[in-house]
C-alpha positions in Angstrom: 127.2 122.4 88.9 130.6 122.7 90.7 129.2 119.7 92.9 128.1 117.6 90.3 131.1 115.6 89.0 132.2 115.0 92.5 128.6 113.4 93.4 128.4 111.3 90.0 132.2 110.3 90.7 131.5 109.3 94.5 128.7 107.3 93.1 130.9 105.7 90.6 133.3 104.8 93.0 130.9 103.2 95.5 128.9 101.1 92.3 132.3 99.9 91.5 133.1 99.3 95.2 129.8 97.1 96.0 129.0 95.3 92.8 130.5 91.7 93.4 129.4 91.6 97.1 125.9 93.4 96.3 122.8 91.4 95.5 119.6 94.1 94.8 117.0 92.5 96.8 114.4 92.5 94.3 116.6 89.4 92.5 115.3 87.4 95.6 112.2 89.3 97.0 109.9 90.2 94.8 107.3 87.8 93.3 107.4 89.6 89.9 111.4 89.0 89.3 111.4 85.8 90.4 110.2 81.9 91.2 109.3 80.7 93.5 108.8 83.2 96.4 110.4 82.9 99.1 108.9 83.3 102.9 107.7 86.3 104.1 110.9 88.7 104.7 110.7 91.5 107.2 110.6 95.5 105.9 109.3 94.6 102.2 105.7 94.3 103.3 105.1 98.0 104.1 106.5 99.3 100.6 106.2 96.6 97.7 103.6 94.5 99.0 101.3 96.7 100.1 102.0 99.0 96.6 100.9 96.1 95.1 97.8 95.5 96.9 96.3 98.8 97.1 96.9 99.6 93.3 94.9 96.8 92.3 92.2 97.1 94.5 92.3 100.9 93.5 91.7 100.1 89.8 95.2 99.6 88.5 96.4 96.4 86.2 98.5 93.9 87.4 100.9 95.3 85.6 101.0 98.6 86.5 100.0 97.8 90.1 103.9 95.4 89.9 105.6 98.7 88.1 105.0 100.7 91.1 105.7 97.9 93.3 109.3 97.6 91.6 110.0 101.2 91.8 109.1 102.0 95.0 111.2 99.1 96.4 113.8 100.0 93.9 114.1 103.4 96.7 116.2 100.5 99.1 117.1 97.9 96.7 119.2 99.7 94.6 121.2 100.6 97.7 124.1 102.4 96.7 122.3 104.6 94.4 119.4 105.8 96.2 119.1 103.6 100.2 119.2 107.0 102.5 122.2 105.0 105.1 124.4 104.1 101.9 123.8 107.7 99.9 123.9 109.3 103.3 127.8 108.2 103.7 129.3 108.5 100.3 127.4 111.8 99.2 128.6 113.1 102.6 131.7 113.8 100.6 130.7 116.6 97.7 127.5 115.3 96.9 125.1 117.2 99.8 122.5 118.4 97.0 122.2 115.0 95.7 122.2 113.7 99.6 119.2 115.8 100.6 116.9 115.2 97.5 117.5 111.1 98.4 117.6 111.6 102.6 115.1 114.6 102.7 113.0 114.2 100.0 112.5 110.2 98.4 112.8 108.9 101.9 111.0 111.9 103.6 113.8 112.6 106.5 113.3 115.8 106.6 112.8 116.8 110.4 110.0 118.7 110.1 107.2 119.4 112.6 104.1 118.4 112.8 102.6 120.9 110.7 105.3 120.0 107.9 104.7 116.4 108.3 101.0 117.2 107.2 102.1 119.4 104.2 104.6 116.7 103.1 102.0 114.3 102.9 99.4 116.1 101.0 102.2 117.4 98.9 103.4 113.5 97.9 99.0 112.3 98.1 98.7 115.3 95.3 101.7 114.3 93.2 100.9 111.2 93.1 97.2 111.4 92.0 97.8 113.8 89.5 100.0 111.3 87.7 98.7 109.6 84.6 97.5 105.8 84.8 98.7 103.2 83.4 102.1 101.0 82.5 103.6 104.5 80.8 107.6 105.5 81.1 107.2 107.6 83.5 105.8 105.1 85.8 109.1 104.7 87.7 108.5 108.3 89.1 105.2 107.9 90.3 106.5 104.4 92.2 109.2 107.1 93.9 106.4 109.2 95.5 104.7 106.4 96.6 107.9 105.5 98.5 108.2 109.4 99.8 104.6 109.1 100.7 105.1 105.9 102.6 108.5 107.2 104.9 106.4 110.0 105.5 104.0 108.6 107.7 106.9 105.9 108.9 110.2 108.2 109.7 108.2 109.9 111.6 107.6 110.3 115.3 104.7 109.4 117.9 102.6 106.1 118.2 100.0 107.6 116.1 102.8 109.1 113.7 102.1 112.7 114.6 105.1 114.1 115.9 107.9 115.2 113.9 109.7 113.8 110.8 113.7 112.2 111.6 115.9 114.5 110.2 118.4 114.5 107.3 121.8 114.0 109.4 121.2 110.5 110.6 117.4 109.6 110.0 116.2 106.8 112.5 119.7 105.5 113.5 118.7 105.6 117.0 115.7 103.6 117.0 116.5 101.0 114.5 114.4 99.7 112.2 111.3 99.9 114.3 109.7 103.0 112.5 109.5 100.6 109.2 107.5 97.6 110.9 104.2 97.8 110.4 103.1 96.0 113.7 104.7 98.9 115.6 102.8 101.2 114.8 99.0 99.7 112.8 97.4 103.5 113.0 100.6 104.2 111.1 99.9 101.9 108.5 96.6 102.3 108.1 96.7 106.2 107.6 99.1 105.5 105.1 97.4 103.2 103.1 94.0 105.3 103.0 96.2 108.0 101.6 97.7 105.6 99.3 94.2 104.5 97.8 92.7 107.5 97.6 95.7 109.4 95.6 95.7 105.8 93.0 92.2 105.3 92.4 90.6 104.9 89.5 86.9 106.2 89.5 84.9 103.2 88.1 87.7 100.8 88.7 88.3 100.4 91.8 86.8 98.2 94.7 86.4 100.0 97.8 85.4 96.9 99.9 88.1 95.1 99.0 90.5 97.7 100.5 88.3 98.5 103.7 88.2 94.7 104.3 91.9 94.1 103.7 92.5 97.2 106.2 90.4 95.9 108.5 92.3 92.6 108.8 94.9 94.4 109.3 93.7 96.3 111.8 92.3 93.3 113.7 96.1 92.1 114.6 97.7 92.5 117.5 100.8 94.9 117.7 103.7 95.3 118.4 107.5 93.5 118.5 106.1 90.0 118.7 103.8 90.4 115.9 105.5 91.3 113.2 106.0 88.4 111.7 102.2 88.2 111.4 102.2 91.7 110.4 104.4 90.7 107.0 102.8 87.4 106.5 98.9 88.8 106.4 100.0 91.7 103.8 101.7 88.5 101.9 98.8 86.9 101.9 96.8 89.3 100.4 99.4 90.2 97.4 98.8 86.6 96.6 94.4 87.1 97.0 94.3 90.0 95.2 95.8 89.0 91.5 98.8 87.3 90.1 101.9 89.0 90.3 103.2 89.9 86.4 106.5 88.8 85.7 108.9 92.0 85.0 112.5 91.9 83.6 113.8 93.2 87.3 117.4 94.2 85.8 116.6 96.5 83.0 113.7 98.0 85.2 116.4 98.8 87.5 119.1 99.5 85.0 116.6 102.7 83.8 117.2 104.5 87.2 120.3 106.5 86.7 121.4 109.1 89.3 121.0 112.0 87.0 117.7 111.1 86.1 116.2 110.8 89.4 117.9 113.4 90.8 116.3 115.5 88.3 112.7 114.4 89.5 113.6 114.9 92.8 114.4 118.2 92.1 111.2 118.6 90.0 108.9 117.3 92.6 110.0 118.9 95.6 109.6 122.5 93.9 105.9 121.4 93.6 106.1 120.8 98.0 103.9 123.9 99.1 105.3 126.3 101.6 104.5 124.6 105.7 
């Protein structure tokens, strides 16, 4: 508890700091908080687009299926609060407990091996499908593990993601954003999003074609650098086949996040990880 006031204040500070020069992204990037929709922007595709999609072909509403979207973009959006290269700096300074559960456990930088990188997975894939369905109030947390489950198979390394997880002190610096384009790596993405169905659907509800034809379009492109582009556009494209995006008051979704509160379920959910 000694930490705490010196994490909470840090965070203060850096809100404070940020606010007039910081716009969250979901203000101009996500179809649900606002019209119209810009072009296809790089790095959103593999988290809130493809949340979206895989929900609703998994059973989810529309409205639920956008919830999750929200939240689990809300892991980079809301920058200062929980973006692991932000939270990594200013919790560098008294706020380490609050620095791993965002680094090590929301955006799964834990530099593990390839034995943990299983166990993280199948940890977040059983979290998440033992959550309850539906647009409830807990639905920001299970739009968290969806994020976790998706930077596990992304920060990690190997072109077929089965090497080890980036660690905690300074993630994928080294390689830039490469790791979080889906074109890089398609076997990636598509182990990912089988995971992702499986753990969201709803027996009786969902379409199972739907999703193995939309994965196989996606597995049909060509990879790498000069693809993805085609990469984002094709996963945009199929948000706007699948159903019409709800609209969602963006700033009061993202005004219930508070530091203390996810921090908590951070806590909470990485006591359920199982041993490696």
């Amino acid at each position: 508890m000694k930490q705490g006031w010196k994490t909470w204040a840090c965070a203060a500070l850096a809100g404070l700091t940020v606010t007039a020069c910081s716009t969250p992204g979901y203000r101009t990037l996500n179809p649900s908080c606002v019209e119209p929709f810009p072009d296809a922007k790089y790095n959103r595709d593999g988290h809130q687009d493809t949340t979206y999609i895989v929900a609703v072909m998994a059973g989810r509403s529309p409205r639920e299926a956008a919830l999750l979207s929200f939240y689990n973009e809300a892991a980079d959006d809301l920058a200062w609060r929980f973006a692991a290269p932000q939270v990594s700096v200013w919790a560098s300074f008294g706020g380490w407990t609050y620095r791993h559960r965002i680094v090590g456990v929301l955006h799964s930088l834990h530099g593990g091996g390839p034995e943990a990188v299983d166990q993280r997975r199948r940890d977040l894939a059983r979290a998440l499908s033992g959550r309850p369905v539906g647009a409830h109030d807990t639905v920001w947390q299970s739009g968290l593990i969806i994020h976790a489950l998706g930077d596990s198979f992304a920060h990690t390394r190997g072109e077929y993601g089965q090497g080890e997880a980036y660690g905690e002190l300074y993630g994928h610096l080294l390689d830039g954003h490469a790791p979080d384009y889906v074109a890089m790596r398609p076997a990636v993405y598509q182990a990912y999003i089988e995971h992702l169905y499986e753990a969201l659907a709803v027996p009786g509800s969902e379409d199972r074609a739907a999703f193995e034809a939309f994965a196989g379009r996606m597995n049909d492109l060509p990879a790498g650098v000069d693809h993805i582009a085609l990469h984002a556009e094709a996963i945009r494209a199929a948000r706007g086949d699948v159903a019409p995006a709800p609209r969602l008051d963006c700033d009061a979704l993202a005004g219930r996040l508070t530091l203390r509160e996810v921090s908590r379920f951070l806590r909470e959910l990485e006591a359920g990880f199982r041993p490696d």
